[in-house]
C-alpha positions as CSV (number, residue, x, y, z in Angstrom):
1,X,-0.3,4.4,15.3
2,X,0.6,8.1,15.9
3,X,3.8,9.3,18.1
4,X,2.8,10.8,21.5
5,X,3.7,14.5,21.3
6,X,6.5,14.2,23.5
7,X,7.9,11.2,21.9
8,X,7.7,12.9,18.6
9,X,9.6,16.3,20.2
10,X,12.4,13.9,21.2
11,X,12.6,12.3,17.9
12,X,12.5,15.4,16.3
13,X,15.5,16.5,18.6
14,X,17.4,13.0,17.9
15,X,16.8,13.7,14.1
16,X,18.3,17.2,14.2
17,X,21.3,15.5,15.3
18,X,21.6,12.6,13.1
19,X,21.5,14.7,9.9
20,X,24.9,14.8,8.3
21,X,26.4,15.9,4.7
22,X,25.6,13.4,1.5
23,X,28.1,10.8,0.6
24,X,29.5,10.5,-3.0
25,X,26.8,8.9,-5.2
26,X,27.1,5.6,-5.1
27,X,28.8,3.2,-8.0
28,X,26.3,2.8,-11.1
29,X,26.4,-1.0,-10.2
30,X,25.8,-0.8,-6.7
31,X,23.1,-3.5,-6.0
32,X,19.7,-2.8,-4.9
33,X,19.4,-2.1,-1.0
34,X,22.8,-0.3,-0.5
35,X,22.2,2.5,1.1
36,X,22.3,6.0,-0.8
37,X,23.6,8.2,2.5
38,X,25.0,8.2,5.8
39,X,21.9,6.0,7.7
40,X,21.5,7.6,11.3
41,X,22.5,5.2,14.2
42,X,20.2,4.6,17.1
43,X,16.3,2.8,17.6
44,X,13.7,4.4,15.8
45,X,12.9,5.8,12.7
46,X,15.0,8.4,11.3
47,X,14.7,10.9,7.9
48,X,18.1,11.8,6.5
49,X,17.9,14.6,3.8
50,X,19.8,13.7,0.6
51,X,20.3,15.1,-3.4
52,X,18.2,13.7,-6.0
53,X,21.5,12.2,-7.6
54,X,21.6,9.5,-4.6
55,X,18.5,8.1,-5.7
56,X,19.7,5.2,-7.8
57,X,18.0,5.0,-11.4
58,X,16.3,8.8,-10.7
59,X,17.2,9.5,-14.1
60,X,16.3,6.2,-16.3
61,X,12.6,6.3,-14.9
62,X,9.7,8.3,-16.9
63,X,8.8,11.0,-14.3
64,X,6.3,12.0,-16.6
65,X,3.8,8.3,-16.1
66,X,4.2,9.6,-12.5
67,X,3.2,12.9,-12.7
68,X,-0.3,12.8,-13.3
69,X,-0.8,10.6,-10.0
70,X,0.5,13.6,-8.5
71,X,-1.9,15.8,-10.5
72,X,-4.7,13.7,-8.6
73,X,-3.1,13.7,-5.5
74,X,-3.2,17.6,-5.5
75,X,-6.8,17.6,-5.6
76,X,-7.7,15.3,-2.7
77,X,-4.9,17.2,-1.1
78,X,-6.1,21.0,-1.4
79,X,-10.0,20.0,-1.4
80,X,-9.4,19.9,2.2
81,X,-7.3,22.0,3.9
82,X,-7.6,21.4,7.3
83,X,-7.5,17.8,7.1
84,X,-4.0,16.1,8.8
85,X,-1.9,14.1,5.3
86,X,-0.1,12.3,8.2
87,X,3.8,11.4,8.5
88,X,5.6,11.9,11.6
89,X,9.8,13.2,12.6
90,X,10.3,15.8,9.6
91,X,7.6,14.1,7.0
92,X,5.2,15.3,9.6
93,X,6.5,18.7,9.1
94,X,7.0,19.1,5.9
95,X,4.3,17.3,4.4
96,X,1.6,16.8,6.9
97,X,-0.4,20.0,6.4
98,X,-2.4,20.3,2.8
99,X,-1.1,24.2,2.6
100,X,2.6,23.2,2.7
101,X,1.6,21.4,-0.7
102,X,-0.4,24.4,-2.8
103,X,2.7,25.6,-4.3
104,X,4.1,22.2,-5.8
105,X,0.8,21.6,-6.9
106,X,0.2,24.7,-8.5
107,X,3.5,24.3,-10.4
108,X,2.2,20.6,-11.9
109,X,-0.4,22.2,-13.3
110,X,1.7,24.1,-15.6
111,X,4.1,20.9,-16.9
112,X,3.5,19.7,-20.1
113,X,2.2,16.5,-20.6
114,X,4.1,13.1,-21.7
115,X,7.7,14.8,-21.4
116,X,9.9,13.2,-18.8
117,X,12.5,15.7,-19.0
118,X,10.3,18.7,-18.4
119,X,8.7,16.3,-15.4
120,X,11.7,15.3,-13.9
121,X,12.7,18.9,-13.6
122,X,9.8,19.8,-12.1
123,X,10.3,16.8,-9.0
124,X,13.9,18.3,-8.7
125,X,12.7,21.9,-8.4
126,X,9.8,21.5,-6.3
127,X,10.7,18.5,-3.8
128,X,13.6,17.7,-1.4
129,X,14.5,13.9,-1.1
130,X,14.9,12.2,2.4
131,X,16.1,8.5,2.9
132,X,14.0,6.2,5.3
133,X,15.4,4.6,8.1
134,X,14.8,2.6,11.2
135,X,17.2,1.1,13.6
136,X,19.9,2.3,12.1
137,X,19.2,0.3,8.7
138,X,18.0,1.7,5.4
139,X,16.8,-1.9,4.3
140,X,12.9,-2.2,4.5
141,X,10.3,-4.5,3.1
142,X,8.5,-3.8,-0.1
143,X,5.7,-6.4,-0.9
144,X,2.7,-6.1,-3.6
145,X,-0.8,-6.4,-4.4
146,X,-3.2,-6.4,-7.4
147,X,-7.1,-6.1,-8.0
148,X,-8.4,-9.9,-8.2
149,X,-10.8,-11.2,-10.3
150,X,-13.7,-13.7,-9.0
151,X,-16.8,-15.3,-10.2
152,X,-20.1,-14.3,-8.0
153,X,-23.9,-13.3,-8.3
154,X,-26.6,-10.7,-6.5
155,X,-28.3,-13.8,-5.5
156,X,-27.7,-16.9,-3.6
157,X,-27.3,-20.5,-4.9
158,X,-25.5,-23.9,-4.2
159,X,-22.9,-22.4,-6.6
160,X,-22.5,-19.2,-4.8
161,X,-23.0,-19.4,-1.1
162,X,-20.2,-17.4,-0.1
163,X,-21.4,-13.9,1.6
164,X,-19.3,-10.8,0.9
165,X,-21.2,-7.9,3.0
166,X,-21.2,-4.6,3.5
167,X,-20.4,-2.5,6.5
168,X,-23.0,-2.9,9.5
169,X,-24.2,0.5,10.3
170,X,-22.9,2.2,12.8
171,X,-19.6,1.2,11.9
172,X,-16.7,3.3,11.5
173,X,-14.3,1.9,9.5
174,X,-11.3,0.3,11.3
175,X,-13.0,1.9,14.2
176,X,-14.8,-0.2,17.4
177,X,-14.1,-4.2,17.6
178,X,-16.6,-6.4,16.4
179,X,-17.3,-9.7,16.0
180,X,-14.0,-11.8,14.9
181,X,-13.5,-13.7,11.3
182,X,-14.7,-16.9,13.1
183,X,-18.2,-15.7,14.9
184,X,-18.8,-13.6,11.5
185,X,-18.1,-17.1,9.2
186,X,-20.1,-19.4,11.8
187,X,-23.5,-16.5,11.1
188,X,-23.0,-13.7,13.3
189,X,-24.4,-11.4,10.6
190,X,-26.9,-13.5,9.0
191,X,-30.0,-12.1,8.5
192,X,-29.3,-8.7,8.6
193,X,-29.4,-7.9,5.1
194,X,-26.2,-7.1,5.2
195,X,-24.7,-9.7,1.8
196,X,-23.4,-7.4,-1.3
197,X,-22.5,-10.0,-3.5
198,X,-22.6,-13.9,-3.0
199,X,-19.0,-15.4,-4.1
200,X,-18.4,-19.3,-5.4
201,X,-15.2,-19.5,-3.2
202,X,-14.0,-18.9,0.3
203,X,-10.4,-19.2,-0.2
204,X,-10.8,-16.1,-3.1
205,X,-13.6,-14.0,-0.6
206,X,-10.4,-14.1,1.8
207,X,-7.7,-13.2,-0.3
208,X,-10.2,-10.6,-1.9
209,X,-10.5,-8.7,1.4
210,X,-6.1,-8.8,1.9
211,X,-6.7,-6.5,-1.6
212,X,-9.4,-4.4,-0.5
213,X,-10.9,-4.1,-3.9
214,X,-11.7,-6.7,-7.0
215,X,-13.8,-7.2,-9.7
216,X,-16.5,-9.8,-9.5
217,X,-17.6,-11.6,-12.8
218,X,-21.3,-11.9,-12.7
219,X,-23.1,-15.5,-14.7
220,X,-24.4,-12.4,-17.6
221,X,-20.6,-11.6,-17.9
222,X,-21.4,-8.2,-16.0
223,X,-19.0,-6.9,-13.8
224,X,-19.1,-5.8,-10.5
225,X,-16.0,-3.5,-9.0
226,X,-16.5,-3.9,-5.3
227,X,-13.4,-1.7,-2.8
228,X,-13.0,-1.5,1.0
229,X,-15.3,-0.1,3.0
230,X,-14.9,-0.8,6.8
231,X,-12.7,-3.7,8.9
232,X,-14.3,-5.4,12.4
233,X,-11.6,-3.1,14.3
234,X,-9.6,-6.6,14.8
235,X,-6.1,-7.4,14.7
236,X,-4.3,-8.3,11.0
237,X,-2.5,-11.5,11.4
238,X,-1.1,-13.1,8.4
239,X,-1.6,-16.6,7.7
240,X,1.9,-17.4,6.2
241,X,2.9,-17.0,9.7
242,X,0.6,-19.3,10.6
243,X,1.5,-21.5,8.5
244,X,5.2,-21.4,9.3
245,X,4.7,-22.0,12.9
246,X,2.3,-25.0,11.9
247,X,5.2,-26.3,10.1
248,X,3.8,-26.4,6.6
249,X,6.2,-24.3,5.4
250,X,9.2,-22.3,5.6
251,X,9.4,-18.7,5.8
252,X,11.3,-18.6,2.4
253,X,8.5,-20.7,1.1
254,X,5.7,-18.3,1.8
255,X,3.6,-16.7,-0.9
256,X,0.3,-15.9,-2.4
257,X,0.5,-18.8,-4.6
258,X,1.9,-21.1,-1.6
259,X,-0.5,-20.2,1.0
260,X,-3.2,-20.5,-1.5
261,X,-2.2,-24.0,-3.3
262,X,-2.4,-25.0,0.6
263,X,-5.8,-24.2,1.3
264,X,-6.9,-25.6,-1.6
265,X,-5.5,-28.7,-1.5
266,X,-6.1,-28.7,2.9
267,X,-9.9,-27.9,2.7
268,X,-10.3,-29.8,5.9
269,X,-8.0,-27.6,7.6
270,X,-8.2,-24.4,5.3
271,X,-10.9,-22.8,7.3
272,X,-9.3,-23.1,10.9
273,X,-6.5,-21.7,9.6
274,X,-7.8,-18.9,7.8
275,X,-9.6,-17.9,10.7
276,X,-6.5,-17.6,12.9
277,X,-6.9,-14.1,11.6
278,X,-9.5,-11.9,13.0
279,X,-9.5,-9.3,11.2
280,X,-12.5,-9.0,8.7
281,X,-13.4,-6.7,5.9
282,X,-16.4,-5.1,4.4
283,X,-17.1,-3.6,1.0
284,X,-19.0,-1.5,-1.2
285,X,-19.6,-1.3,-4.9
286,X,-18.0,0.9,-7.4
287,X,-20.1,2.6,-10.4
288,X,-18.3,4.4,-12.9
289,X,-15.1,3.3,-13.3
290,X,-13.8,2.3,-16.8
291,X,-12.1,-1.2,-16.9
292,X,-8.5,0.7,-17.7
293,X,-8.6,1.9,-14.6
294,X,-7.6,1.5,-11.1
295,X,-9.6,0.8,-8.1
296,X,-10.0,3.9,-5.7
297,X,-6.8,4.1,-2.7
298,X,-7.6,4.7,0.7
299,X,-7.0,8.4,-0.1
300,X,-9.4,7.9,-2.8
301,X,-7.0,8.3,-6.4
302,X,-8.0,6.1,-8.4
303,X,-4.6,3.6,-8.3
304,X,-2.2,3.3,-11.6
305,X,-0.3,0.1,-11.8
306,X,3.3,0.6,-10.7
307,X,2.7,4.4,-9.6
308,X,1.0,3.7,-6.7
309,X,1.4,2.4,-3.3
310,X,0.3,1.6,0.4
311,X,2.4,3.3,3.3
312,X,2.2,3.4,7.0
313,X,0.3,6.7,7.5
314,X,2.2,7.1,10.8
315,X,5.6,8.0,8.9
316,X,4.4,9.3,5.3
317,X,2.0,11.7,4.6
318,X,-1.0,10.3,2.5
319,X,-0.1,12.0,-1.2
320,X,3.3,12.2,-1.3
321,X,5.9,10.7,-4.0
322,X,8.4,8.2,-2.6
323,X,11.2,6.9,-4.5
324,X,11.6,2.8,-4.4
325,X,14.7,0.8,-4.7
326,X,13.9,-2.8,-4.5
327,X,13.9,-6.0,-7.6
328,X,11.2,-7.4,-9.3
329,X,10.0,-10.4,-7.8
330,X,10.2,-12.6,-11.3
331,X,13.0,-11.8,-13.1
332,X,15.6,-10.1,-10.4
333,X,16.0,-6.7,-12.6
334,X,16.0,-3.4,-11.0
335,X,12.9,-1.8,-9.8
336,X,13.2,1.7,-9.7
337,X,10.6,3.9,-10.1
338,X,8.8,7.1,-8.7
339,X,5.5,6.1,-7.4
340,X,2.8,8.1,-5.3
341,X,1.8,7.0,-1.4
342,X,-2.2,6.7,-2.3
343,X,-3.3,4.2,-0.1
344,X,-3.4,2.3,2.8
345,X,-3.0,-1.4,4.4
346,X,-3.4,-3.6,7.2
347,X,-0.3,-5.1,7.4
348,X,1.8,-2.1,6.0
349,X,3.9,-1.0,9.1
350,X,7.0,1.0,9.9
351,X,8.6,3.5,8.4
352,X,10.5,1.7,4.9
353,X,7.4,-1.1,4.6
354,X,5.4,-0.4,1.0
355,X,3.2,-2.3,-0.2
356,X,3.0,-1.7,-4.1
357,X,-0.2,-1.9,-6.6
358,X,0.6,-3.9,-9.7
359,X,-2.8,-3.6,-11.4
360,X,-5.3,-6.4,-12.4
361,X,-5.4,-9.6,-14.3
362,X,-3.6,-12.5,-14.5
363,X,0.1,-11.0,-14.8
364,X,-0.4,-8.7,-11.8
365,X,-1.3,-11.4,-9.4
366,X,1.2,-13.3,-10.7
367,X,3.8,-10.7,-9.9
368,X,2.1,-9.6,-6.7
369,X,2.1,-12.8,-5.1
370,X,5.7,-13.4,-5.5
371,X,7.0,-9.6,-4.4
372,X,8.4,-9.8,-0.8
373,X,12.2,-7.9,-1.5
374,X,14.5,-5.9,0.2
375,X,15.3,-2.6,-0.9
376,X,15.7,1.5,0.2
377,X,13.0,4.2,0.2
378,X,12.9,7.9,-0.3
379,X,10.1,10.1,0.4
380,X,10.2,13.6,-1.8
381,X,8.8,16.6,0.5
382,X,7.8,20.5,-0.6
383,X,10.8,22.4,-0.6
């Protein structure tokens, strides 16, 4: 995932040559995706420094729903100094050591809270925006994802036979290869005490562990918040691909909703095809979270609908605010908004590929499962 050390000194040396003076801001009408500065020629990712002005909508958002994530973020951040944030070319610089951090975060202590203006200010004084690139585009891939809902129970039945388990020991999570989906469905783990939860559906246990974290309904009406804890150290493969090349679908055609409709009405064919993808997950269960609340990131910040996201850890540092450009995948509006790089995901890579948390319930899936749009990227670094 990481750069070599010499690839990273000659990226670092192509960077230093591709920065170049901010363009004009750009028209107020100027649609979403048009880049905001002079994008950097040449393969590879690429970090060009611009003014917070060239971030379209910077100043219709509400810093101050943003801020707090931040607030959180500073505390994972500075709890352990030594540990590596990650980000690579001048993210990795600027933002990949806990210590370059302490200042900003000691100044967002001291910002009152609920008032945009006085948050806003704060971003601009403390941070230095840079535009994500890679190949010589500005264009990336924003997608979404939610906290699901499902029905299940501690105990198995005819009505719930379907095993959710928790990490084997021994294993590091996303650490040495194990068994694949297909050995781990056909009883490679059975009896090993290894079952959390029993679900009542396979389609929703696999779309469960794409999330990393849900909330299972239990037959008392108890609830059980369960989050990612582990993966078999096999390779992510997306089943809308799959799909696609089976010639189900089109690539236009893929979604949540599509690939699921699918399965459910294939169940001859649903399981072959979900196992086309290896890669398996394993969970643990939450206690203490209030229902208004997020599911713990990968950086472990509790995540705030809309204000958080998943990065690739290789180009931004775990913590850091990025500014997204993209639409909303019902209506087409504008989706602007300053949002906080608090988690992780199997399929999130490159440097301008987000994946963005849109909470829990029936809305959010809805809206998750439809966002796959184009759109521009900033990541704000300590001045």
């Amino acid at each position: 995932m990481r750069l070599l050390p010499a690839a990273l000194a000659a990226a670092l040396a192509v960077l230093a040559g591709c920065t170049k003076p901010a363009p004009p801001p750009l028209p107020p009408n100027a649609p979403a995706g048009t880049p905001a500065w002079n994008v950097p020629t040449g393969p590879g990712p690429a970090m060009t420094a611009v003014e917070f002005d060239h971030l379209p909508g910077w100043t219709r958002d509400n810093a101050a729903e943003a801020l707090p994530g931040f607030l959180a973020n500073c505390v994972q951040i500075l709890a352990s100094p030594s540990q590596g944030l990650g980000g690579s070319l001048e993210a990795g610089l600027r933002g990949g050591n806990p210590e370059q951090w302490r200042r900003a975060c000691e100044a967002a202590r001291a910002v009152p809270p609920g008032n945009p203006a006085a948050a806003r200010t704060f971003f601009e004084a403390n941070f230095r925006p840079y535009g994500l690139s890679s190949d010589g585009s500005s264009v990336g891939l924003f997608t979404g994802y939610y906290e699901p809902e499902l029905r299940g129970s501690r105990t198995q039945s005819r009505t719930y036979d379907v095993p959710l388990y928790r990490r084997p020991p021994g294993l590091v999570a996303g650490g040495r290869a194990i068994f694949t989906r297909a050995q781990i469905e056909n009883g490679a783990l059975r009896r090993k005490r290894l079952e959390l939860l029993w679900l009542d559906d396979p389609i929703d246990a696999f779309f469960l562990q794409i999330q990393g974290a849900g909330r299972v309904i239990l037959p008392d009406g108890g609830v059980v918040r369960v989050s990612y804890d582990g993966q078999n150290g096999q390779s992510y493969v997306p089943i809308g691909r799959v799909l696609v090349d089976r010639g189900e679908m089109t690539l236009e055609q893929v979604s949540m909703q599509t690939i699921k409709a699918w399965l459910k009405a294939n169940p001859r064919q649903a399981r072959t095809v979900m196992d086309q993808n290896p890669s398996y997950v394993f969970f643990r269960e939450l206690a203490g979270i209030p229902p208004d609340q997020g599911p713990p990131g990968t950086f472990g910040v509790r995540l705030a609908p809309m204000r958080s996201v998943a990065v690739d850890k290789t180009y931004i540092p775990l913590g850091a605010p990025v500014w997204i450009d993209t639409e909303d995948p019902l209506d087409g509006s504008k989706l602007q908004r300053l949002m906080m790089a608090q988690d992780l995901g199997g399929a999130i890579r490159g440097p301008i590929r987000t994946d963005i948390f849109f909470g829990w319930g029936q809305a959010a899936e809805e809206r998750a499962g439809r966002m796959r749009g184009k759109g521009t990227e900033y990541v704000l670094l300590p001045k």
